[in-house]
C-alpha positions, -999 to 999 in steps of 0.1 A, spaced: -389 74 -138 -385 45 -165 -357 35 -147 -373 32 -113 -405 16 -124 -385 -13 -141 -368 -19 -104 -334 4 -100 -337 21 -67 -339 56 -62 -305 64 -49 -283 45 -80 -308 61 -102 -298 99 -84 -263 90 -92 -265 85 -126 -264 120 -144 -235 126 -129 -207 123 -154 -171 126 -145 -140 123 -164 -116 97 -152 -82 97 -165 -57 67 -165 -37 71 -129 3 71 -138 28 55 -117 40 92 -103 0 94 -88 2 61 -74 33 65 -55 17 98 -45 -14 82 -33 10 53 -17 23 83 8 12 113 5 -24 112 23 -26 115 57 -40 73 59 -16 63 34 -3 28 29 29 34 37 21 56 68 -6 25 77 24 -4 77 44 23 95 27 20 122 20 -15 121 58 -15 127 57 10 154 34 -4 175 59 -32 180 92 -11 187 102 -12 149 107 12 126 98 7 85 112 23 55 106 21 22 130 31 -8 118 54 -35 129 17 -62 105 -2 -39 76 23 -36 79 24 -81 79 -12 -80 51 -16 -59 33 14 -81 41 -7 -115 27 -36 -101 -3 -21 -90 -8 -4 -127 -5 -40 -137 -37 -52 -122 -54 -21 -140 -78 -18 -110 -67 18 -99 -55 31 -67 -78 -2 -47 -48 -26 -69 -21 -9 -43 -40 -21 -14 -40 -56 -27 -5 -55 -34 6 -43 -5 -11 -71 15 4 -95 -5 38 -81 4 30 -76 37 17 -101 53 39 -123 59 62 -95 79 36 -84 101 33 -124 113 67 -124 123 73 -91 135 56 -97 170 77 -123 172 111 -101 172 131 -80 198 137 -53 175 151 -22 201 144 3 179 156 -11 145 147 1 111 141 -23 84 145 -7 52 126 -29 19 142 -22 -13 129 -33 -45 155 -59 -47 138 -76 -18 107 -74 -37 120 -98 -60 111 -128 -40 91 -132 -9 94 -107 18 109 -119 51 126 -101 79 157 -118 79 164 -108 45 155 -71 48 183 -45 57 183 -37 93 195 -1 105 207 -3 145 191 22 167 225 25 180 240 31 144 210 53 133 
């Protein structure tokens, strides 16, 4: 009632006895979370590629990579999203751009290294797939 009366509204002031443990995510859970649920990241760029005849794979090296980095920020699981974008970005600008019949480009963590592009990615042929 303190609480309220000094100007915290009601519903932060309902949330407050509830205490929950948080333990420190490890890179194993953020890979998980990176694509195991059902909106995952991974499945979300995916189908950013899809959507323009592409295909998009990521390698187990790249998905720790992109885990460790994450852990880096020390913001949790939200630090993936942010990372991800930063990666990103720049391939979904040029992949409209493309004829890509079917290809799948595969991102190591190699290609991490420096800035993503599609030209440098490895490209699997549908016709050698």
């Amino acid at each position: 009632e303190d609480v309220i009366e000094y100007g915290m509204i009601p519903e932060l002031v309902g949330r407050l006895p509830i205490i929950s443990p948080l333990m420190p995510l490890t890179l194993d859970v953020m890979m998980t979370v990176l694509t195991q649920p059902k909106n995952a990241l991974v499945r979300q760029y995916q189908h950013f590629f899809d959507l323009e005849g592409a295909k998009l794979q990521f390698t187990k090296a790249a998905l720790k990579e992109i885990a460790q980095r994450a852990l880096k920020r020390d913001t949790g699981a939200r630090a993936l999203r942010g990372v991800m974008e930063d990666l990103m970005i720049d391939l979904l600008y040029e992949l409209p751009e493309r004829d890509h019949n079917g290809d799948k480009y595969v991102i190591d963590a190699e290609d991490l290294k420096g800035k993503l592009n599609l030209d440098d990615l490895r490209v699997e042929s549908k016709k050698t797939a």
